[in-house]
Residue frames as qw, qx, qy, qz and C-alpha x, y, z in Angstrom:
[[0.322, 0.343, -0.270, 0.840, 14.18, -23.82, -25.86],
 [0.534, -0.670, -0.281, -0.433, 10.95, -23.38, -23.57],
 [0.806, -0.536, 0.038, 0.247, 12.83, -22.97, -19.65],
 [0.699, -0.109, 0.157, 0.689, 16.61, -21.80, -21.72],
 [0.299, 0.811, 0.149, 0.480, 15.86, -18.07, -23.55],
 [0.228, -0.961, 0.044, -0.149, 16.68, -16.12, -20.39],
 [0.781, -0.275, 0.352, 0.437, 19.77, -18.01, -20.37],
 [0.593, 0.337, 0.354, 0.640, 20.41, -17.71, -24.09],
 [0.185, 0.891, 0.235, 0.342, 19.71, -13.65, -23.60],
 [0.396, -0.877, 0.270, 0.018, 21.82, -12.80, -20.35],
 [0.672, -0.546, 0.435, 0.248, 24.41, -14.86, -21.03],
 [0.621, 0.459, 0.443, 0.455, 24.54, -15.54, -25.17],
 [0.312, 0.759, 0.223, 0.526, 23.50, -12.05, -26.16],
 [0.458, -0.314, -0.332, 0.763, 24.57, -10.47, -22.78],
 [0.310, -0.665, -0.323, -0.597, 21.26, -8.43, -22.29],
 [0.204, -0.267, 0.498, -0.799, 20.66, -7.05, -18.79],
 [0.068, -0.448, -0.881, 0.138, 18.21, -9.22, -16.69],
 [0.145, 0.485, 0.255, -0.824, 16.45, -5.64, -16.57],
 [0.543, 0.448, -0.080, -0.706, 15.87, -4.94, -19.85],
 [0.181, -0.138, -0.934, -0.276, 15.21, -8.95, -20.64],
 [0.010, 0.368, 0.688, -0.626, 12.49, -8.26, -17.62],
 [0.394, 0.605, 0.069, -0.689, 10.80, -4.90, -19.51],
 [0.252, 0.326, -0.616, -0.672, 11.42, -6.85, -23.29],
 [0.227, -0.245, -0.938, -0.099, 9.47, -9.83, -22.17],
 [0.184, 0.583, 0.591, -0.526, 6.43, -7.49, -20.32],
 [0.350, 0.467, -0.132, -0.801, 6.46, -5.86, -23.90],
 [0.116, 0.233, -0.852, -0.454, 5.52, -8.98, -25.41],
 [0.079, -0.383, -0.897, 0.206, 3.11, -10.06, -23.24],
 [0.221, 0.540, 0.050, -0.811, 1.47, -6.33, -23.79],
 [0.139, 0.347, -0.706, -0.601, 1.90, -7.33, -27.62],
 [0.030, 0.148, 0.982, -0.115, -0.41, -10.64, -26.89],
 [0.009, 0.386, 0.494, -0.779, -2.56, -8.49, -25.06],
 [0.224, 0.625, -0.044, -0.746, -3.44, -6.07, -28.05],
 [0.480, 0.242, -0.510, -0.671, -3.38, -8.68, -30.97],
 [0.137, 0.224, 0.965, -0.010, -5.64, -11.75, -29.36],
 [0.408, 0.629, 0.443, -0.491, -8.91, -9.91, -30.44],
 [0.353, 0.687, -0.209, -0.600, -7.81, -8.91, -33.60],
 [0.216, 0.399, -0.859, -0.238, -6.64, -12.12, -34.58],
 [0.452, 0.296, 0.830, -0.142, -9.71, -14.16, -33.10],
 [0.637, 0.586, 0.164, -0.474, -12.13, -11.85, -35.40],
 [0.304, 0.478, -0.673, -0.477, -9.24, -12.74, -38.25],
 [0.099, -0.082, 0.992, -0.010, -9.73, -16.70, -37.39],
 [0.513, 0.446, 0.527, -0.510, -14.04, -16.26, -37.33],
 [0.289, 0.761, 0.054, -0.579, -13.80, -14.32, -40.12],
 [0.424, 0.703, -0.477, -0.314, -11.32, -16.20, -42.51],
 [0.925, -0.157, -0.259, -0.231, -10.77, -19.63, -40.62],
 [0.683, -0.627, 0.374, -0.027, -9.51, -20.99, -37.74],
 [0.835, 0.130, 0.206, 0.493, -7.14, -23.53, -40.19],
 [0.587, 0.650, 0.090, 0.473, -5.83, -20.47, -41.87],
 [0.298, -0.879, 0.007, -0.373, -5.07, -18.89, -38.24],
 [0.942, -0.245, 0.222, 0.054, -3.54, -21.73, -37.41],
 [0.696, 0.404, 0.041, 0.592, -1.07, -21.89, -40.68],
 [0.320, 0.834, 0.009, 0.449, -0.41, -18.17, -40.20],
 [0.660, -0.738, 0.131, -0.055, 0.51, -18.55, -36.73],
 [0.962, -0.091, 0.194, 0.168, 2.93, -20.88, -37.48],
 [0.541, 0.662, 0.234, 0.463, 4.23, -19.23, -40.11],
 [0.279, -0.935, -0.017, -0.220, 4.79, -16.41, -37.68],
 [0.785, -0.502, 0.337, 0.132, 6.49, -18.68, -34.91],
 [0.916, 0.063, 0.148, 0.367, 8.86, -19.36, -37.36],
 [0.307, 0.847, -0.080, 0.426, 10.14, -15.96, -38.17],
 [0.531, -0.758, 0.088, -0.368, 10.29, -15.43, -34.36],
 [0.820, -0.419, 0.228, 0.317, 12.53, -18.21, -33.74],
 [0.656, 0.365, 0.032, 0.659, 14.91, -17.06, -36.42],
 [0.042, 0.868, -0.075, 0.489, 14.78, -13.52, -34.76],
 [0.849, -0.492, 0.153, 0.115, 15.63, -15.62, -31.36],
 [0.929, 0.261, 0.013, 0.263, 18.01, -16.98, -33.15],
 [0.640, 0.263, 0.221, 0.687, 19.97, -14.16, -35.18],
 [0.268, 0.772, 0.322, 0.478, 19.05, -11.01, -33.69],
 [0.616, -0.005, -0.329, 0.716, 21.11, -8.89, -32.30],
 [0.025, -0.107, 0.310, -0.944, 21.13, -6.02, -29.63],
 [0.232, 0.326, 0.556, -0.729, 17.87, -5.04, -27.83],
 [0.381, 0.444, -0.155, -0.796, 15.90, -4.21, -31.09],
 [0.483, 0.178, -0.805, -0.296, 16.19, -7.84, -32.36],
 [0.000, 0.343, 0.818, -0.462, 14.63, -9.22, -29.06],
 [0.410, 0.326, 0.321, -0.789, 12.12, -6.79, -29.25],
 [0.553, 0.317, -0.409, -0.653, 11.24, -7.93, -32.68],
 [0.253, 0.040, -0.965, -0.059, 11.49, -11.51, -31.94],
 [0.095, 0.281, 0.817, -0.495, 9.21, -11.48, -28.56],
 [0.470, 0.377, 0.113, -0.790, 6.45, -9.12, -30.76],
 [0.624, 0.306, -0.555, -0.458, 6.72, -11.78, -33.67],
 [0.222, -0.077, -0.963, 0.131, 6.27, -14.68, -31.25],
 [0.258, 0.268, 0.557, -0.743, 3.67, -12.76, -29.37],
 [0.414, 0.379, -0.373, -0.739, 1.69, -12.64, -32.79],
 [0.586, 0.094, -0.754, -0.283, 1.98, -16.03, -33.81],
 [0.080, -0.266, -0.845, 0.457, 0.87, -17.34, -30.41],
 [0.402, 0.303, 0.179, -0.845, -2.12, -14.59, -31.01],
 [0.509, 0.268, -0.515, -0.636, -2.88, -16.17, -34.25],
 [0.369, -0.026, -0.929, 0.021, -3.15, -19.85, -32.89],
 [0.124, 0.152, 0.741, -0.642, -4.84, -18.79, -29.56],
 [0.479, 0.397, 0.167, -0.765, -8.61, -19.14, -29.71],
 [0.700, 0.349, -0.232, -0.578, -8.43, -20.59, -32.93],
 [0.275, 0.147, -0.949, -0.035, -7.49, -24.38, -32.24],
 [0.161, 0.090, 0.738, -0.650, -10.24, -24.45, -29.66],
 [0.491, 0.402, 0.005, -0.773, -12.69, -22.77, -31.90],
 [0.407, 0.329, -0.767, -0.373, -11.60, -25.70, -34.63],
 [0.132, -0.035, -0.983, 0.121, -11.71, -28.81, -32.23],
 [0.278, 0.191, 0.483, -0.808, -15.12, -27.50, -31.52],
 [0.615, 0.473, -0.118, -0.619, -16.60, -27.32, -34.48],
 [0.293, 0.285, -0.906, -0.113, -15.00, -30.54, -35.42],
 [0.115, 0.225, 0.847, -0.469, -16.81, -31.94, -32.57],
 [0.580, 0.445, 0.441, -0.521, -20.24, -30.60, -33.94],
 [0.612, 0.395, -0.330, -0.601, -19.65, -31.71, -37.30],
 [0.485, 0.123, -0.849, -0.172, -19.64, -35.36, -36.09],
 [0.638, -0.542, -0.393, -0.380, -22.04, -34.91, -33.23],
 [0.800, -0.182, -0.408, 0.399, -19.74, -35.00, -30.39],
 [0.146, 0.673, -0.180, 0.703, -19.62, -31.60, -28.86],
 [0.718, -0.641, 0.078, -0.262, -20.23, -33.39, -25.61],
 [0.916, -0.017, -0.013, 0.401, -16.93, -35.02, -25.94],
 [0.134, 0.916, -0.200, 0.321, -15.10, -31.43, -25.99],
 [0.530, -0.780, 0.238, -0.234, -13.82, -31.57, -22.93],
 [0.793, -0.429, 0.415, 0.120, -12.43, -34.76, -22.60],
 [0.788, 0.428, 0.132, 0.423, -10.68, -34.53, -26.20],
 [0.076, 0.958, -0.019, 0.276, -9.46, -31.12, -25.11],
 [0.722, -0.540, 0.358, -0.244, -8.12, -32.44, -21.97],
 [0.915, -0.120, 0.350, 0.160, -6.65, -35.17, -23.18],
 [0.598, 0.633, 0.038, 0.490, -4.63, -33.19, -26.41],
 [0.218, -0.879, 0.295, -0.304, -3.74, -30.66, -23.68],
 [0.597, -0.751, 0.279, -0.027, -2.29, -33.08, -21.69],
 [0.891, 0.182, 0.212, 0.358, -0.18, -34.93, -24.72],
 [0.516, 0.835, 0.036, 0.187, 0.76, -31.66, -25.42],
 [0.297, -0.857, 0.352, -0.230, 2.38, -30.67, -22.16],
 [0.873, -0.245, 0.358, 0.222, 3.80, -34.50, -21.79],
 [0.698, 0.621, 0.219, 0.281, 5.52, -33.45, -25.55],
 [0.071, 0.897, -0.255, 0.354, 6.89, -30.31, -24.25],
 [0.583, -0.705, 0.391, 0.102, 8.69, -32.05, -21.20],
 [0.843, 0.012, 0.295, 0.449, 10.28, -34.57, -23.54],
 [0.397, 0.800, 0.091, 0.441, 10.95, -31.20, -25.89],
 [0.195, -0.928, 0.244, -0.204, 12.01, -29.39, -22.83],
 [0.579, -0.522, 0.597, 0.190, 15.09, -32.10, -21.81],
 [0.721, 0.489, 0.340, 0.355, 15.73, -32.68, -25.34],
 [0.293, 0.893, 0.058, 0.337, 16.26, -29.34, -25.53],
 [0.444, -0.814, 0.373, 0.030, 18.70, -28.93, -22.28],
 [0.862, -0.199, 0.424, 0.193, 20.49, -31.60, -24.08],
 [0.581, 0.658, 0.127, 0.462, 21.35, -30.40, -27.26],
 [0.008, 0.918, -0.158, 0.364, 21.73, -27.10, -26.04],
 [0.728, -0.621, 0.285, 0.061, 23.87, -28.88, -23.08],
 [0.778, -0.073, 0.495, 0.381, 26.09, -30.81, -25.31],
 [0.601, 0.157, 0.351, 0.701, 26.22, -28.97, -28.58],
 [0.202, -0.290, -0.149, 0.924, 25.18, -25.40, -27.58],
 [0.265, 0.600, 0.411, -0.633, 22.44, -22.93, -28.23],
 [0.230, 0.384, -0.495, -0.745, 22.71, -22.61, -31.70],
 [0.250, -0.094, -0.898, -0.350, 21.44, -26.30, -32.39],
 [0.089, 0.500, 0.751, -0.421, 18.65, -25.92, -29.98],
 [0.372, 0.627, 0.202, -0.654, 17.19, -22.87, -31.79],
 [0.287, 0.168, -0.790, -0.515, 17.61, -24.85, -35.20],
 [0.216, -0.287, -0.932, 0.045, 15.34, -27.36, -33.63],
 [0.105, 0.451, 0.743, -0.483, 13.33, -25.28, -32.56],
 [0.385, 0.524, -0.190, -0.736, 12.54, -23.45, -35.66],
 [0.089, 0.100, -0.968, -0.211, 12.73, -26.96, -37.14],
 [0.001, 0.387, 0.870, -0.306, 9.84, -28.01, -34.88],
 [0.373, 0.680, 0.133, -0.617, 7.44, -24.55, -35.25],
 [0.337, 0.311, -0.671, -0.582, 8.04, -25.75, -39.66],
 [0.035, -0.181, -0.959, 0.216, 6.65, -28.87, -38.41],
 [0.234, 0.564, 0.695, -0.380, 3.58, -27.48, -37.10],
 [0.115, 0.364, -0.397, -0.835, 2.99, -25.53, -40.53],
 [0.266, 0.074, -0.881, -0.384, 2.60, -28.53, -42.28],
 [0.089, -0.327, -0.941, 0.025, 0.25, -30.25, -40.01],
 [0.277, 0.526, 0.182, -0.783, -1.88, -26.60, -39.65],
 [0.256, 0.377, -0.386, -0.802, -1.69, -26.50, -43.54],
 [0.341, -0.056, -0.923, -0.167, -3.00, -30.45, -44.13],
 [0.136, 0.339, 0.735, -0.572, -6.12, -29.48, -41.33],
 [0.161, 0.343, 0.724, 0.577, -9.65, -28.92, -42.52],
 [0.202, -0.087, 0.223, -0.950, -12.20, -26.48, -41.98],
 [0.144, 0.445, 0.802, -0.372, -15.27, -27.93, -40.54],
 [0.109, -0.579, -0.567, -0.576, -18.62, -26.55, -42.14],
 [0.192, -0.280, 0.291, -0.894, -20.03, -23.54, -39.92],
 [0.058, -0.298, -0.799, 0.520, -22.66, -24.44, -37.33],
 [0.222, -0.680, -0.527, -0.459, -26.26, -23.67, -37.17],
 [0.092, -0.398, 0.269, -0.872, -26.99, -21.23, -34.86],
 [0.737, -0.377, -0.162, -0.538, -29.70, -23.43, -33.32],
 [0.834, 0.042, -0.470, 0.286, -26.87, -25.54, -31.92],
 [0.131, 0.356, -0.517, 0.767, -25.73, -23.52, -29.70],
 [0.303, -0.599, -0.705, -0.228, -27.85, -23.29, -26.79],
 [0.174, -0.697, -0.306, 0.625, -26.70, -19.88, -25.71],
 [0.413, 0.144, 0.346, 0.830, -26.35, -18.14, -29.27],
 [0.099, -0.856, -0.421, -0.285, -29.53, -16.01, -28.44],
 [0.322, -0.915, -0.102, 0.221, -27.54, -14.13, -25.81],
 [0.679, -0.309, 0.389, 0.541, -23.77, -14.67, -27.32],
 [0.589, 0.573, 0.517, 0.241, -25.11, -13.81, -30.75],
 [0.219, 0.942, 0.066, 0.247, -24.88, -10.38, -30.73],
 [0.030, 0.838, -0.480, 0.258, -21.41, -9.73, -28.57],
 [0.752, 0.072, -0.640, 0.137, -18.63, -12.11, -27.84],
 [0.184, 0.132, -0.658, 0.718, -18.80, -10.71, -24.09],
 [0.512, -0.615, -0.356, -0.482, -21.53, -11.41, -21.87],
 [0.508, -0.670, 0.095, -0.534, -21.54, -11.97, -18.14],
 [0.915, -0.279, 0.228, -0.180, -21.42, -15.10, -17.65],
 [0.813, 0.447, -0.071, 0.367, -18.53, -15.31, -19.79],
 [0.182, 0.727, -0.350, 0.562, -16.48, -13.16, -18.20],
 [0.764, -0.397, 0.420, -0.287, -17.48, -15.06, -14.77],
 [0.957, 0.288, -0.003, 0.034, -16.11, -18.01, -16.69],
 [0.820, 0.443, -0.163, 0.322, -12.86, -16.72, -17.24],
 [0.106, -0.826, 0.403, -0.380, -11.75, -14.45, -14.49],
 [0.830, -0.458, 0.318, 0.029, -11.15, -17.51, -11.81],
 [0.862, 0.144, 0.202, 0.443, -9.01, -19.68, -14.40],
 [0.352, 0.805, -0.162, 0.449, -7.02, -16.32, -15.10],
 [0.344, -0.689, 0.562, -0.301, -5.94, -15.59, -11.65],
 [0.884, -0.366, 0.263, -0.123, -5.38, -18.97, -10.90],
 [0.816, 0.501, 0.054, 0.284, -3.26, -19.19, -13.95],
 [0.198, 0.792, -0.330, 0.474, -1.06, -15.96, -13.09],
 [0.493, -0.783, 0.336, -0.177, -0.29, -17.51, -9.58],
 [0.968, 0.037, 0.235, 0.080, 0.73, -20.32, -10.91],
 [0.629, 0.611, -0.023, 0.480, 3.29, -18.51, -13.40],
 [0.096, -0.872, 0.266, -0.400, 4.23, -16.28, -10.48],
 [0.838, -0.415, 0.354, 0.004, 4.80, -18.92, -7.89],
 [0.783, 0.585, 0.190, 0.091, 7.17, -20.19, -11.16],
 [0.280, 0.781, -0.275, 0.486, 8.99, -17.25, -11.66],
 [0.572, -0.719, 0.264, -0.292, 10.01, -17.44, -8.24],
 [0.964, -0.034, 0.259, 0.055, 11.10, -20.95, -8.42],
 [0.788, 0.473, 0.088, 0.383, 12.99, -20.56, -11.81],
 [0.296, 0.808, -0.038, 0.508, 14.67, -17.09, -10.61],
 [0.672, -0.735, 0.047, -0.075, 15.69, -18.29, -7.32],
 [0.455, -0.625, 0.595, 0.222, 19.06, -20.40, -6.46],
 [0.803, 0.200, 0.452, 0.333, 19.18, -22.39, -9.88],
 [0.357, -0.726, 0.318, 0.495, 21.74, -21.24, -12.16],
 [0.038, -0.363, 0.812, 0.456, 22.12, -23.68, -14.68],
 [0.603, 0.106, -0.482, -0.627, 20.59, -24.90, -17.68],
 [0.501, -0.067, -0.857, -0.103, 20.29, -28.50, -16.62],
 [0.048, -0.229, -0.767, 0.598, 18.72, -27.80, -13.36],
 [0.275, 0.328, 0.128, -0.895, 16.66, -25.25, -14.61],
 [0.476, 0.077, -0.746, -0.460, 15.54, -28.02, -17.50],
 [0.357, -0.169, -0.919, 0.001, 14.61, -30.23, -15.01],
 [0.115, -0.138, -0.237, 0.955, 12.89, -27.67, -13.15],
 [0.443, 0.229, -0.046, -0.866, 10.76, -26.54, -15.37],
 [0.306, -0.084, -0.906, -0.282, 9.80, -30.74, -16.84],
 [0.160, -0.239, -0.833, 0.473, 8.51, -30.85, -13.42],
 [0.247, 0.320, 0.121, -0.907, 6.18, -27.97, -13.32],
 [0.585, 0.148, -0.441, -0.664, 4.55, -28.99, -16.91],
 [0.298, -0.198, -0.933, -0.038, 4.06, -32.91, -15.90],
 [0.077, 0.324, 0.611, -0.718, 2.19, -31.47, -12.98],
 [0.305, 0.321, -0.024, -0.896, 0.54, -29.63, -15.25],
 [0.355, 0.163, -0.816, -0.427, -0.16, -32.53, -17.44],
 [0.115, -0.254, -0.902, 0.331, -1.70, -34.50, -14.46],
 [0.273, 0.395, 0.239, -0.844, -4.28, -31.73, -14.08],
 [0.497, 0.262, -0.390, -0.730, -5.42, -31.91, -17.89],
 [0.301, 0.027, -0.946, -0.114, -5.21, -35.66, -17.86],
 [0.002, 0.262, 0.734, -0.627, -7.76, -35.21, -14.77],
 [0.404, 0.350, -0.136, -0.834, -10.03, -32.75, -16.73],
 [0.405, 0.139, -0.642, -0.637, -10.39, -34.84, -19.19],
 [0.182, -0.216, -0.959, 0.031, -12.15, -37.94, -16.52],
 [0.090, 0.427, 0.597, -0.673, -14.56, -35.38, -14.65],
 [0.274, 0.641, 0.645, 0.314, -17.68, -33.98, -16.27],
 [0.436, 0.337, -0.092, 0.829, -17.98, -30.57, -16.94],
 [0.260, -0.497, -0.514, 0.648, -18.25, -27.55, -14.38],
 [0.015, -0.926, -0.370, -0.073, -20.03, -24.40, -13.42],
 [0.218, 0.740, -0.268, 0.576, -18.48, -21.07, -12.64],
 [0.650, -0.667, 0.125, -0.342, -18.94, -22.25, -8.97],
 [0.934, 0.047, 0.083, 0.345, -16.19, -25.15, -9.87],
 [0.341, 0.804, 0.129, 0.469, -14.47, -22.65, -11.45],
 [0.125, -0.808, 0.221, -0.531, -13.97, -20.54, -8.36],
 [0.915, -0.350, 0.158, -0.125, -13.45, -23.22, -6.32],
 [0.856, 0.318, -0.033, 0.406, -10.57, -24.05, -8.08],
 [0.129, 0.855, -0.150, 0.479, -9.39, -20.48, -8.10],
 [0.516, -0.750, 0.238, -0.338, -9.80, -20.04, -4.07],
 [0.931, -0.259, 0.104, 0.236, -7.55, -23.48, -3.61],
 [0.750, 0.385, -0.147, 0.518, -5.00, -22.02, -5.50],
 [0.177, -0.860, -0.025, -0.478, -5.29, -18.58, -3.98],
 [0.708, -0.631, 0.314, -0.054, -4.42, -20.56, -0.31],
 [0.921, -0.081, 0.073, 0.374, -1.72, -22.67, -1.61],
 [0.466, 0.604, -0.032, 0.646, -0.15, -19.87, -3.19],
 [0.487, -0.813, -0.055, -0.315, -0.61, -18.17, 0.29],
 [0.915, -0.400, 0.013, 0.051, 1.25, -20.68, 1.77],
 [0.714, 0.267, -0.127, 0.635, 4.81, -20.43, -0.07],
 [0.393, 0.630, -0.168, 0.648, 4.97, -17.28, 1.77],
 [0.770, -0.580, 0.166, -0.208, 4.01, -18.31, 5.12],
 [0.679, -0.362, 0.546, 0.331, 6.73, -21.02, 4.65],
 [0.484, 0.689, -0.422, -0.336, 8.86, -20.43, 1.86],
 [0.466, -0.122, 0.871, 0.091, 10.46, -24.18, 1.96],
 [0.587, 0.408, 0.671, -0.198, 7.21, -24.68, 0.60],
 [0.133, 0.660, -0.266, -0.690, 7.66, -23.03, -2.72],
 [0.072, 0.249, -0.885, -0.387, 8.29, -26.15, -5.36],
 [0.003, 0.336, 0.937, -0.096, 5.40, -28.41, -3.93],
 [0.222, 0.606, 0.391, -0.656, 3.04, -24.89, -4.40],
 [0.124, 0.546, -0.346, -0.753, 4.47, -24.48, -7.43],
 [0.012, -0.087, 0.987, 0.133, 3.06, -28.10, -8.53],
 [0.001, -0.450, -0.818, 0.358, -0.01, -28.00, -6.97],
 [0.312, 0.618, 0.083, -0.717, -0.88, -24.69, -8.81],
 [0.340, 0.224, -0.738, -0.538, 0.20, -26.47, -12.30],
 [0.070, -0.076, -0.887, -0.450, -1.85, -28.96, -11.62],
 [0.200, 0.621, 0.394, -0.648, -4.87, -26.80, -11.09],
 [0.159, 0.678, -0.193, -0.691, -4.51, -25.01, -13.91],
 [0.171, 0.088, -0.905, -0.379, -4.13, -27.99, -15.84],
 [0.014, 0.280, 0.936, -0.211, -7.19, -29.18, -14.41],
 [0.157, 0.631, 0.367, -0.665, -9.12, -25.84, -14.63],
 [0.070, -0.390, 0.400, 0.826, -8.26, -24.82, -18.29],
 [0.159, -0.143, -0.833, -0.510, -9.70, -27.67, -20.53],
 [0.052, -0.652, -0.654, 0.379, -13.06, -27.11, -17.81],
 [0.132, -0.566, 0.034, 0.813, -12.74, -23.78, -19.16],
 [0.054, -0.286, 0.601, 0.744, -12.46, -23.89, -22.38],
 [0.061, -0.164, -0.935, -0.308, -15.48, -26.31, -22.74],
 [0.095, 0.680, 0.590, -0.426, -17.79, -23.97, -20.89],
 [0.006, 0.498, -0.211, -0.841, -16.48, -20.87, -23.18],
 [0.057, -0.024, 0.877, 0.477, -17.09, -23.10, -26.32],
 [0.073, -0.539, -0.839, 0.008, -20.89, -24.66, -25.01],
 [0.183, -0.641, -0.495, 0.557, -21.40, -20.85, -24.33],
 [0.029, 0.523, -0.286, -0.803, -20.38, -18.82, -27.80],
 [0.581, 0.731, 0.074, -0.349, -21.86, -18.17, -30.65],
 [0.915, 0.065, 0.282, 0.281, -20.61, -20.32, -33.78],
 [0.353, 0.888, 0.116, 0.271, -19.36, -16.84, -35.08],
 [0.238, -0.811, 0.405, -0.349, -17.51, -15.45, -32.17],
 [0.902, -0.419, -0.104, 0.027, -16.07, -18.83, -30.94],
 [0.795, 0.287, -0.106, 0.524, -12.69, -17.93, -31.73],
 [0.083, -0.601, 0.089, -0.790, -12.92, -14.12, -30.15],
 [0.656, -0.615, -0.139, -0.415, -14.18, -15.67, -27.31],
 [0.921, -0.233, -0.010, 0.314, -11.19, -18.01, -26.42],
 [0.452, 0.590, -0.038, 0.667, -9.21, -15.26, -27.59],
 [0.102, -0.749, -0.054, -0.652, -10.35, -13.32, -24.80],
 [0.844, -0.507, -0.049, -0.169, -9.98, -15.49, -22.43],
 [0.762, 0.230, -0.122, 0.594, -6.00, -15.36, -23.26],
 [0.144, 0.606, -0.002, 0.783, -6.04, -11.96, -22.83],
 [0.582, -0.772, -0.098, -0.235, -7.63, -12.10, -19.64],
 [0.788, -0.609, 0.038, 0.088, -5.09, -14.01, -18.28],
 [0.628, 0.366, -0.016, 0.687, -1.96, -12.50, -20.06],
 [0.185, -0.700, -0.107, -0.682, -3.42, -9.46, -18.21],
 [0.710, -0.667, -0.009, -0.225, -3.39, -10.99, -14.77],
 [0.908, 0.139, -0.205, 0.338, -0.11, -12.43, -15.58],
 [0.321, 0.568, 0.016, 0.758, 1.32, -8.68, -16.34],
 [0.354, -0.698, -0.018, -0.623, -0.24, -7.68, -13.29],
 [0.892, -0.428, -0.125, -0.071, 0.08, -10.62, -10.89],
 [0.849, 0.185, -0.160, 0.469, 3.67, -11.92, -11.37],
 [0.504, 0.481, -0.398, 0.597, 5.59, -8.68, -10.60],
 [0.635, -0.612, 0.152, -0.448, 3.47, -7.59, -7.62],
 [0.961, -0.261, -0.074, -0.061, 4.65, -11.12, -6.29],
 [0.840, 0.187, -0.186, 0.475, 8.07, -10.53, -6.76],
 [0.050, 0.664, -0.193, 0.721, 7.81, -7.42, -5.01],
 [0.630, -0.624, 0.070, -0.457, 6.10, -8.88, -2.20],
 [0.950, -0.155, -0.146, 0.229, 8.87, -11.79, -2.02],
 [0.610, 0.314, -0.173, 0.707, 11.60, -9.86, -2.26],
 [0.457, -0.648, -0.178, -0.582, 10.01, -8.10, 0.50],
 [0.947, -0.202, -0.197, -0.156, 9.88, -11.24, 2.43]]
């Protein structure tokens, strides 16, 4: 259903694009306020069991999609997805990490990251025109079966994962400075670029998705595009070795101008909107593997955690500004 809810709300449940607009910035608020509380749960009790519980979440959430009704059932759905997406963030990273050092391969991060990212996003397009189909042919109901179908799915394969053995602290080779707080400087330099770079990318998006398409099948094919792009990016990550924050920002500033551009020439809009996914696709799994090579075996999960939050935060912040300034335009 990933590219069809705002359909299935304005037009199924016949919500107001307004208050779909203010029910989806209270989720992303929701994100916001439990990705810390749910990395310390994932340090603190394990990243497999953060994993399961997510899931476990995601499934409620799609039944509230599903079956709930008036404003008050959205609200409850988007907070009980916003959760279970809290519970996963942070802690799959934190896992594939530690996996990686319990078979000596934390120099492979990157490119295993990179490369699972980019199966993941190829998974979602087929998921995402799978999903205009059903929903195309035998209506929204069977699409949110499948998709509560699928989120039961990833239970199982959470609940059948293992927990790695904790890490020595002597592995790291920043845990003297990380040790004591999962925020340091250089971490936060780490993550601010690949936030913004992320929110233009979702803004440039919105734009796209909230322009002249109408319909589901356009709006499927729409959004396939966008994620392959994205896919190309990770797939790309996964050949280059890894970067500094100076890469990092570098990344940022390219997006910064392209994103510039759609409003110098607004033609341009689709081919920005590409070119920022695959950035971001390209910047993320770079990310992720500095955050990782940079936390403390304690805090790895709080650390990627935060780095959601950043950029749920720039999202919340970026996105409408942009629609103010297009609609400006």
């Amino acid at each position: 259903m990933h590219g069809l809810y705002l359909l299935w709300w304005v037009q199924e449940k016949h919500v107001s694009p307004a208050i779909v607009a203010a029910i989806l910035a209270a989720g992303e608020l929701a994100l916001i306020v439990f990705e810390l509380p749910t990395g310390w749960f994932a340090d603190r009790v394990g990243h497999r069991a953060s994993l399961a519980a997510g899931s476990a979440v995601q499934i409620a959430g799609m039944l509230w999609c599903w079956l709930g009704n008036g404003v008050p059932g959205l609200v409850t759905a988007v907070v009980l997805v916003a959760l279970g997406d809290a519970f996963r963030s942070g802690a799959d990273e934190a896992l594939l990490y530690r996996t990686c050092g319990g078979l000596g391969r934390t120099v492979d991060f990157q490119r295993i990251e990179a490369r699972a990212g980019a199966a993941e996003l190829v998974a979602l397009v087929a998921l995402v025109l799978a999903g205009g189909i059903i929903v195309t042919t035998w209506g929204f109901a069977a699409g949110w079966i499948a998709e509560t179908a699928l989120c039961s799915v990833g239970l199982v394969i959470a609940w059948m994962m293992v927990e790695p053995p904790a890490a020595a602290e002597s592995e790291s080779p920043h845990h003297a400075e990380s040790a004591t707080s999962s925020i340091s400087p250089a971490l936060a330099l780490l993550i601010l670029p690949t936030g913004l770079l992320a929110a233009l990318g979702s803004s440039a998006a919105f734009l796209a998705q909230t322009g002249d398409i109408r319909d589901a099948e356009s709006l499927t094919w729409l959004v396939a595009a966008f994620t392959v792009a994205e896919a190309v990016g990770s797939m790309i990550a996964g050949r280059v070795p890894p970067v500094t924050i100076r890469g990092l920002t570098i990344l940022c500033a390219a997006g910064v101008l392209c994103f510039a551009v759609s409003f110098v020439y607004p033609m341009s809009l689709i081919p920005v909107v590409l070119a920022l996914a695959l950035l971001t696709g390209l910047a993320e799994p770079m990310r992720s593997s500095a955050i990782q090579h940079l936390s403390a075996d304690a805090s790895r999960a709080r650390a990627a955690s935060l780095a959601s939050a950043s950029d749920t935060t720039f999202m919340l912040l970026v996105v409408p500004l942009s629609a103010r300034l297009w609609g400006r335009r």
